[in-house]
N, C-alpha and C positions, 0 to 999 in steps of 0.2 A: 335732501341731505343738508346738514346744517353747514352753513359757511362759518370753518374755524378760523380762529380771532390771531390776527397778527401778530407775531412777537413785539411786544416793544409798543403797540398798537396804544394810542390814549382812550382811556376808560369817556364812554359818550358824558358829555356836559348836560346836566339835569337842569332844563330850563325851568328857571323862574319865574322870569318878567313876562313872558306870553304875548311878548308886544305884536306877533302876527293877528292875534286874536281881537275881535272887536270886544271896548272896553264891558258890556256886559257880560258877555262870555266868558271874558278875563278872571271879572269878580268870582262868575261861578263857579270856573274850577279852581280858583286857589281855594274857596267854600269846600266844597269836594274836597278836594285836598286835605284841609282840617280834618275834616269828620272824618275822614278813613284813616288818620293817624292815630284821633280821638279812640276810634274807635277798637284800632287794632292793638296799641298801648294796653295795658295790664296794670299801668298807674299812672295817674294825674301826667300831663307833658306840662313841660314848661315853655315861656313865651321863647326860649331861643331854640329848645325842636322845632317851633311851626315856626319860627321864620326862615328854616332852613328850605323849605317847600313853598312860599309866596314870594312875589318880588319886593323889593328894595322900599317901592314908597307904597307898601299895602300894611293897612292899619287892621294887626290882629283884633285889635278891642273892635272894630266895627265888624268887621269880620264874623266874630263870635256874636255880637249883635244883631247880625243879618241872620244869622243858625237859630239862633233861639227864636226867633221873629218867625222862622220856617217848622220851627216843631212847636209852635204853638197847638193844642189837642194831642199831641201824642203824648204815650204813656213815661215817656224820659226828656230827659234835656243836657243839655251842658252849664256844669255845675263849679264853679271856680274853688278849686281844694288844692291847700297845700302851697300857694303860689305857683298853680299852675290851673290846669281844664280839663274836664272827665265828664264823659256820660255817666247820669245816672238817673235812675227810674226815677218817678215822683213818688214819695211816702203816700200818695191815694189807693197805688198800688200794691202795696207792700203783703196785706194779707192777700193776694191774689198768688202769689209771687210764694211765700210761705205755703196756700194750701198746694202747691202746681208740685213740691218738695223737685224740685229740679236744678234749683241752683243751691250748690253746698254750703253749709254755714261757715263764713267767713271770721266770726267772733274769737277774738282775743279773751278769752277766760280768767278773768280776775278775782282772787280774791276781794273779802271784804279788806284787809288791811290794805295791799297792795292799789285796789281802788283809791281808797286814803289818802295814802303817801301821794300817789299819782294826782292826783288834787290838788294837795297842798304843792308838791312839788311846778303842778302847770301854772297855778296863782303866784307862787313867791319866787320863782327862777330867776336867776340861779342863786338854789341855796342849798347850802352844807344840810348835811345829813343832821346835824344836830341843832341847823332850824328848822328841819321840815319834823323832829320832833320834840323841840323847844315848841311848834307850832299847834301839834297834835298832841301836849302836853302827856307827852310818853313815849321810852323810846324803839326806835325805829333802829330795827334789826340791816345789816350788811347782806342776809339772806333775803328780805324783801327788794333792797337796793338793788340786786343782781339781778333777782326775777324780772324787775321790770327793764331790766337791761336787756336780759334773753328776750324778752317778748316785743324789742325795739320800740318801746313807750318812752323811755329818757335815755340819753349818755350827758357824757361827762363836760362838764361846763368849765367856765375859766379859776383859775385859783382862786378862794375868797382871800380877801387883804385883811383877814383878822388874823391874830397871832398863830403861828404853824402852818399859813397858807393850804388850809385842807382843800380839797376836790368840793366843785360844786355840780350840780344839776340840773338839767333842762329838757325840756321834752322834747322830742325827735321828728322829722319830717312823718315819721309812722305814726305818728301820736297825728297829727293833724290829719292825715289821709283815713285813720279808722274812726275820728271823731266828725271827719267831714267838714270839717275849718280851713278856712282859705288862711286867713293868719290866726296870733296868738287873740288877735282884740276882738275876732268875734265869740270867745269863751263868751257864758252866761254872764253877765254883771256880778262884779262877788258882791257888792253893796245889799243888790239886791237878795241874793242866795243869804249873808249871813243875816240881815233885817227878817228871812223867812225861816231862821234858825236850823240853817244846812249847812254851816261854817261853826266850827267854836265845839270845847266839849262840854257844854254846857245840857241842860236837863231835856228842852227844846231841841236837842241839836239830833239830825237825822242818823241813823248807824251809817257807817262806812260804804256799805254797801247802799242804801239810799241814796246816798249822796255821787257814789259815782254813776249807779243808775240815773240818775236828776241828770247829771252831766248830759249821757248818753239821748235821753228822752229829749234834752232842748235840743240840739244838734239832729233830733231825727235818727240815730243808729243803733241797731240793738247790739247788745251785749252784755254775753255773762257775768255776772257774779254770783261767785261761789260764798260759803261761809266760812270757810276755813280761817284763821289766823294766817 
């Protein structure tokens, strides 16, 4: 019969520091510890969830060091996205993973335009609606701005300081966890993207949807685009 819980009774204290345990034991289950948070999480954690589960002087980055050191040959790893840590398969896997149709397609469905804007907008942030089509030399509809709102790819960014203080734009912790970027600075190099004529509307310059496929393909993640406008 189960022994019921006192009134008033203090909730057990969830040991960290493990100091009964000899120090390689220690390591290993605060290891342990990660990976089954990692694991059970449904998006990227960040370095202040796992420090809530190791003790006081255990160094997450060596931590995650030692994990990945341990899945060396397996099919997945721990992958730093978002400013934070997530399993995720290796790309060797991928069409294995595709023919098995067992895990549901997670893709965010972009139009070609919306692709676009969502480009210019993750290179030039935060900017007004009327740079990101000052940029794309055409303009950019309040009906694509929303979309990618709905689909948590940008929100709203600090006032611009040019005259009327309009709203500006930036991309979303969603935009980095479906693109698979840990920050903004591992985007592709735009130096490099426009010198390959994937930037700009000029003659050379790739369709919209190119270009946020090209995105997609460096980063490793698939996702749709549509044709639509």
């Amino acid at each position: 019969m189960a022994r019921r819980k006192r009134a008033g009774a203090e909730p057990a204290v969830f040991d960290t520091e493990l100091v009964d345990l000899p120090a390689d034991l220690r390591w290993r289950e605060w290891m342990n510890r990660i990976e089954a948070v990692l694991f059970a999480a449904p998006k990227p954690v960040d370095r202040d969830a796992l420090a809530r589960v190791i003790g006081r002087d255990a160094s997450i980055d060596l931590l995650i060091d030692d994990i990945r050191d341990g899945l060396r040959g397996k099919p997945y790893n721990v992958v730093s996205i978002a400013g934070g840590w997530a399993f995720r398969t290796r790309t060797a896997y991928a069409d294995a993973i595709a023919a098995s149709a067992a895990v549901p397609d997670r893709g965010v469905d972009l139009t070609q335009n919306e692709a676009m804007v969502l480009v210019s907008i993750a290179y030039h942030q935060p900017v007004t609606r009327a740079g990101v089509s000052e940029t794309l030399g055409r303009e950019v509809s309040r009906d694509v701005i929303g979309a990618l709102r709905d689909k948590n790819m940008i929100t709203g960014g600090p006032r611009s300081p040019t005259p009327g203080a309009p709203f500006t734009y930036v991309t979303t912790k969603g935009f980095l966890e479906h693109f698979g970027l840990n920050t903004l600075r591992d985007l592709p190099d735009l130096e490099a993207m426009q010198d390959a004529g994937m930037l700009g509307g000029g003659q050379g310059a790739e369709s919209p949807g190119q270009l946020g496929q090209s995105l997609a393909d460096k980063v490793g993640i698939e996702t749709s685009f549509g044709d639509e406008d």
